[in-house]
C-alpha positions in Angstrom: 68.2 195.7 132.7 70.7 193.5 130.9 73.6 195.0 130.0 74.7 194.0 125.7 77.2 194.5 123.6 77.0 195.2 120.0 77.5 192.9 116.9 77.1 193.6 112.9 74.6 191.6 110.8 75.6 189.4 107.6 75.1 191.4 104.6 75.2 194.4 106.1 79.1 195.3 106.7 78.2 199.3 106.5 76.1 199.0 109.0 76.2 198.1 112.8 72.9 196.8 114.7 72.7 198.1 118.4 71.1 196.3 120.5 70.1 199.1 122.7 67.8 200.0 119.4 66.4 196.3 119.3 65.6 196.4 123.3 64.0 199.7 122.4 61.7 198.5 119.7 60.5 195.5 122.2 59.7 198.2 124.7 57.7 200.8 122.1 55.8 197.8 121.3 54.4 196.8 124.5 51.4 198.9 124.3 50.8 197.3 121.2 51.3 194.1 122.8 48.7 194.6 125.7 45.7 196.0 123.0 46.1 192.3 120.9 46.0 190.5 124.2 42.3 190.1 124.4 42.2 189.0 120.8 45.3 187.1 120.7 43.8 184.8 124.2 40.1 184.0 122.3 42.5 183.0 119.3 44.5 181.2 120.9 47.3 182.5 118.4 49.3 185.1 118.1 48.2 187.7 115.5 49.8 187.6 112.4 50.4 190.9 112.6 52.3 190.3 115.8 54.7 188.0 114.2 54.9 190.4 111.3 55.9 193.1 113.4 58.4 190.9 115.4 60.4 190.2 112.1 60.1 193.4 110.7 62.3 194.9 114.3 64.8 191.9 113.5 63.8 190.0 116.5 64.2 186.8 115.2 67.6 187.7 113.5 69.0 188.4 117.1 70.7 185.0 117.4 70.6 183.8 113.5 73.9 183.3 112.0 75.5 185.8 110.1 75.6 183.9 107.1 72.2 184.4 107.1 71.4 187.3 107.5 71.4 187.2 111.4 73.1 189.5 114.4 74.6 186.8 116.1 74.5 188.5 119.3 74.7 187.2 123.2 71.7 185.5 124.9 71.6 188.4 126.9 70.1 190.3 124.1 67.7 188.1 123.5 66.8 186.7 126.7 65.8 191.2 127.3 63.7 191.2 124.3 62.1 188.2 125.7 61.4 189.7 129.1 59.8 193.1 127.5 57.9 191.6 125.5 56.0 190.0 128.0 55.0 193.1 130.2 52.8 193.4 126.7 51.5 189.8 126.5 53.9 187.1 127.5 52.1 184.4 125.4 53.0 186.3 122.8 56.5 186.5 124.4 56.5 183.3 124.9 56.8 182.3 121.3 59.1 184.9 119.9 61.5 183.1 122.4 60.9 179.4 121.6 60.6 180.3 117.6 63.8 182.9 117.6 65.6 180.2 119.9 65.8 177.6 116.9 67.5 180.1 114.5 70.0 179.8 117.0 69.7 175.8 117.2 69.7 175.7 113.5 73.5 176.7 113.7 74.4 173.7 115.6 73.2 170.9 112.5 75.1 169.9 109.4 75.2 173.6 107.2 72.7 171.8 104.6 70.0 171.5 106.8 70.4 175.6 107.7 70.8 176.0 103.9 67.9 174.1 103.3 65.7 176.5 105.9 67.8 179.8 105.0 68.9 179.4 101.8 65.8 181.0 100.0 64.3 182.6 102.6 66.5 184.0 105.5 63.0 185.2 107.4 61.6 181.2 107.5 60.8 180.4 111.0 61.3 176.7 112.6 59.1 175.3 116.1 59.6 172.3 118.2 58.6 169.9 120.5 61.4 167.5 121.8 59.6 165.0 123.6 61.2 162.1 122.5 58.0 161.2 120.8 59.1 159.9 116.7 59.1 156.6 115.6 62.3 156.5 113.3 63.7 153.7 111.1 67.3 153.8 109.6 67.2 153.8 105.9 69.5 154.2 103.1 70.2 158.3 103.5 68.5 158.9 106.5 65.1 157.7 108.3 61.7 157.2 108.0 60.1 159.1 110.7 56.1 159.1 112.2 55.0 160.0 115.5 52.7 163.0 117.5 54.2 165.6 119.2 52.3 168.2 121.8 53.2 171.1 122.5 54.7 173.3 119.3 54.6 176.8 120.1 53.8 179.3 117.7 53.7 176.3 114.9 51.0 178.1 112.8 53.5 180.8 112.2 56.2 178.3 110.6 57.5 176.2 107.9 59.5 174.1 109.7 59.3 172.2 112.8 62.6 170.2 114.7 60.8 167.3 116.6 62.5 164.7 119.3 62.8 161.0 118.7 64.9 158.3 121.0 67.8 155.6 119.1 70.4 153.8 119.7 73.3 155.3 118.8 76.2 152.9 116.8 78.6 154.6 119.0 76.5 154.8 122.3 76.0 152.5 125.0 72.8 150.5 123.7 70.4 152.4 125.1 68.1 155.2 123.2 69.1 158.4 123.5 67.5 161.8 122.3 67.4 163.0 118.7 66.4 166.3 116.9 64.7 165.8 113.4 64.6 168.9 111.2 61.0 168.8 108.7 59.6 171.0 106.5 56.0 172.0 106.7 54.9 169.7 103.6 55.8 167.0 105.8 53.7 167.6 109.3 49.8 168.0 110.0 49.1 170.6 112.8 46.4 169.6 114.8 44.6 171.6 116.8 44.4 170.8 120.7 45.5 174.0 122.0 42.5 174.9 124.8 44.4 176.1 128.0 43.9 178.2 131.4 47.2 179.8 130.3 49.5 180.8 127.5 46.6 180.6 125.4 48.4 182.5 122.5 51.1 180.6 122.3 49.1 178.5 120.2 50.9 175.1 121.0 49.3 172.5 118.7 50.2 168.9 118.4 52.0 168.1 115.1 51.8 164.3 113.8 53.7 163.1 111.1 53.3 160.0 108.4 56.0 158.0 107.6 58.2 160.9 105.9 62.0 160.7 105.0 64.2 162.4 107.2 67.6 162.9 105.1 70.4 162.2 108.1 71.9 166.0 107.4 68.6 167.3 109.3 69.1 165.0 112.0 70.9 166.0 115.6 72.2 164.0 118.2 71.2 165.9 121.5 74.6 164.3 123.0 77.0 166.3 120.4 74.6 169.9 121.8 76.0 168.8 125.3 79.7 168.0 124.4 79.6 171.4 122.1 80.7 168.8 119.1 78.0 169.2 116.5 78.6 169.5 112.5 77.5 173.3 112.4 80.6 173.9 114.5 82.3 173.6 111.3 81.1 176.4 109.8 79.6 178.7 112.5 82.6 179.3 114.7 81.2 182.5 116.9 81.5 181.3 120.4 77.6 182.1 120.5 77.3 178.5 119.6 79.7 177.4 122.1 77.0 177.1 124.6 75.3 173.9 125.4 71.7 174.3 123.8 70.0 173.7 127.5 71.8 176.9 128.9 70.0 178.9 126.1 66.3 176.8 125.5 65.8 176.9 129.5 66.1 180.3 129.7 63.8 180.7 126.6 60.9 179.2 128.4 61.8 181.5 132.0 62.3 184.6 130.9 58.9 185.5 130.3 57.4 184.7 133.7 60.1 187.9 134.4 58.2 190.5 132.0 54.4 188.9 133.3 55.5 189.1 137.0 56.7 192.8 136.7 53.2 193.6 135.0 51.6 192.5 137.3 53.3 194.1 140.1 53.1 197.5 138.8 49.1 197.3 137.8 48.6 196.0 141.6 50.5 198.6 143.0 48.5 201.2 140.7 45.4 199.2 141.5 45.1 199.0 145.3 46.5 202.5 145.9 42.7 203.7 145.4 41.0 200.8 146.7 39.2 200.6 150.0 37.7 197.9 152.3 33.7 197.1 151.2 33.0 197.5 155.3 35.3 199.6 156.9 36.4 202.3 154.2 40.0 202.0 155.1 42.5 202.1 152.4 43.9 199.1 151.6 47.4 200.6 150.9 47.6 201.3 154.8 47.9 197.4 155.6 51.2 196.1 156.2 50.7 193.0 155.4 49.8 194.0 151.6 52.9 196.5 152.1 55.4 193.4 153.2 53.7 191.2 149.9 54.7 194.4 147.6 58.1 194.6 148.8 58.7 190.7 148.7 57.7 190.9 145.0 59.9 193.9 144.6 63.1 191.7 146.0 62.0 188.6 144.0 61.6 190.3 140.5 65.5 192.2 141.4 67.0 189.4 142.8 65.9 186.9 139.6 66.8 189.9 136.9 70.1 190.5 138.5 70.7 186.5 138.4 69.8 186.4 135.4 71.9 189.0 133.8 74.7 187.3 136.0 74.4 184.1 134.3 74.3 185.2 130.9 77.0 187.2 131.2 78.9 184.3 132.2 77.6 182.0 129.3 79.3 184.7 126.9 82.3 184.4 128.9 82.1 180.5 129.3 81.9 179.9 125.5 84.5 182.6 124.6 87.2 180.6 126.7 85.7 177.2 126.5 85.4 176.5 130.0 82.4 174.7 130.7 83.2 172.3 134.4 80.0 170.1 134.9 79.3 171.4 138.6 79.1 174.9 136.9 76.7 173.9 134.0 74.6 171.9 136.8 74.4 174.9 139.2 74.0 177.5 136.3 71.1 174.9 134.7 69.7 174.7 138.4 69.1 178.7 138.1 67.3 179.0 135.8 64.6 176.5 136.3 63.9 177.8 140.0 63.4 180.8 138.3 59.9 180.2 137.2 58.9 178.7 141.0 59.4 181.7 142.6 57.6 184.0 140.3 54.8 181.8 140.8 55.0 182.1 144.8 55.4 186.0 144.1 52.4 185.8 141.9 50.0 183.9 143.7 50.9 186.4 146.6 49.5 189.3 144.4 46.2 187.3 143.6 45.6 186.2 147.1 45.4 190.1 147.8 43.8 191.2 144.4 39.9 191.3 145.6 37.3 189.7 143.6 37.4 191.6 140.8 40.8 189.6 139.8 38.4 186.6 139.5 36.8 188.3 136.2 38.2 187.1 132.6 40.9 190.0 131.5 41.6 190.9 134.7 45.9 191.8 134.1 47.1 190.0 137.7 44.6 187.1 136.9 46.5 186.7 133.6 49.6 186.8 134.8 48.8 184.2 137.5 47.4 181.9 134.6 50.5 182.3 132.4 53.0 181.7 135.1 51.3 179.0 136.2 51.1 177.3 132.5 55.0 178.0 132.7 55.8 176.2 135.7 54.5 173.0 133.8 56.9 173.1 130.8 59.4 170.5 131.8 62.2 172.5 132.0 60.9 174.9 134.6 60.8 171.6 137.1 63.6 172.6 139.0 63.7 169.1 141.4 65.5 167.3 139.0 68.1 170.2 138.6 68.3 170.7 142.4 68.5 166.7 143.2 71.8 166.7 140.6 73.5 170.1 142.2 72.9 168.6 145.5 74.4 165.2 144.3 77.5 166.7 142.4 78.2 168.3 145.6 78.4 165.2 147.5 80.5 163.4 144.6 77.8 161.7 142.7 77.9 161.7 139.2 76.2 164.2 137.0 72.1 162.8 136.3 71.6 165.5 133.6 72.3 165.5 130.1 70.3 168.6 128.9 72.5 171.3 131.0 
């Protein structure tokens, strides 16, 4: 268990939000969670229900300004919500963390472009996908913008998407470098491609875009996220957005394999404790080998959770002082995309010992291997990369990564 502080709401100055109370609304609704599974999978969206009943528990408000309405509390927070969620149905985890993760992101552009999202409607939800996809041209204001994107969780759930585009900077080096562009829903087609093995909720569409207008207030330079210099800094000066956005986003698309993996190990545990060999009749609790996979899974789910609440409580402490040395960001980076690697390895050691019956659609363990699985392919749950640059720094190579 994380351990959290407390923070007020905007708005709301006679009243204080616990997190504790938030933490405990994730885990009430777990049940819930696990009886829209089914439905949520054939789908392949989350209920609207489900997103109804995330806003309505001020989930998504967790790391929202407090200008707007939000709690502005620590990653911790957020990253536990996250994690419960998903012993209930981590694709539906899955994208309260990537769609709660932008009102965080939103923070970090010029104020008009989170006055543009907030200003009438402090609930509005954003997506994303940042490959560096868009095809912008400079024009007079801002940028005429066109491309296709994969990958946008939860996008049927919002009105506005941030999308990834590659320029040449005036001040940079002369060669393209990673851009966010903030649009509104009138501006994007969804298109529906979303037919997966895993994370079949998360309903991540493609989204293509025709020649639109881009004003440049809704467009963020990916380098400024790194060097904590961005024109929301002006206005949103809670060291909550003192954090590079890659320390946050990674752990958004980790944390869920957490919640799943834990599942999992408590309905095998349940499972085999009654189950007996088709030939012999012996119990299959009695093997040792089964015994010694438990207990690996055991030390794998305590060691990551402990890790993980480590880490985060050094990102609150990191952006409260300002001290942010590259070997640190690379090593603390570095955590949290193994993360998802060894939950797969603990995973795929509970289906190996699962029995046929995990082979059946809706089988719990089966699901959890799928999800995890899907996970491990999101780009920034590769952990090479990461370990190639810790290794590097270490032997007094220069830094490789830019989204730590």
């Amino acid at each position: 268990m994380v351990a959290v502080g407390k923070a007020s709401p905007a708005g709301h100055a006679d009243m204080e939000m616990d997190p504790s109370v938030l933490i405990e609304r994730a885990r009430q609704m777990v049940p819930t969670l696990r009886e829209r599974e089914g439905q949520a999978i054939r789908d392949r969206r989350v209920p609207d229900v489900t997103i109804a009943d995330f806003k309505r528990a001020g989930f998504f408000k967790v790391l929202q300004p407090r200008r707007y309405g939000g709690y502005e509390m620590s990653p911790a927070v957020y990253c536990e919500i996250a994690r419960t969620l998903a012993e209930g149905c981590m694709g539906s985890a899955w994208v309260y963390g990537v769609v709660a993760v932008h009102n965080w992101q939103l923070a970090l552009f010029h104020p008009q472009a989170a006055e543009d999202v907030f200003g009438e409607d402090p609930e509005t939800l954003v997506s994303s996908s940042y490959m560096p996809c868009g095809k912008p041209t400079k024009v007079e204001g801002g940028y005429r913008f066109s491309g296709r994107w994969a990958f946008s969780s939860g996008s049927a759930h919002c009105d506005w998407v941030i999308l990834g585009a590659n320029m040449v900077a005036e001040d940079g080096d002369g060669k393209p470098e990673p851009y966010n562009f903030l649009l509104p829903r009138s501006d994007y087609a969804i298109i529906d491609t979303w037919d997966t093995m895993g994370l079949r909720p998360t309903g991540s569409n493609d989204i293509v875009v025709d020649d639109v207008f881009v004003p440049d207030h809704r467009v963020l330079r990916e380098r400024d996220m790194f060097e904590l210099d961005c024109p929301g800094h002006t206005q949103n000066r809670g060291s909550l957005y003192r954090i590079p956005f890659a320390q946050v986003f990674n752990r958004t698309v980790s944390t869920t394999s957490l919640g799943a993996l834990r599942r999992a190990l408590e309905v095998f545990i349940e499972t085999t404790r009654g189950k007996r060999t088709t030939y012999t009749g012996q119990k299959l609790a009695n093997d040792t080998t089964i015994q010694k996979a438990v207990a690996d899974v055991m030390l794998t789910i305590n060691d990551l959770e402990l890790r993980l609440a480590s880490d985060l409580a050094e990102l609150d402490a990191r952006a409260k002082s300002g001290d942010w040395p590259i070997e640190r960001r690379a090593q603390l980076g570095h955590h949290t995309t193994a993360m998802v690697s060894r939950c797969v390895e603990a995973i795929d050691a509970l289906m190996l010992f699962s029995g046929g019956k995990a082979i059946y659609s809706g089988n719990v363990i089966q699901q959890a291997f799928l999800d995890i699985h899907c996970a491990r392919a999101h780009v920034a749950n590769n952990p090479f990369p990461y370990a190639r640059n810790v290794g590097g720094i270490a032997f007094g190579m220069d830094n490789e990564c830019m989204d730590l």
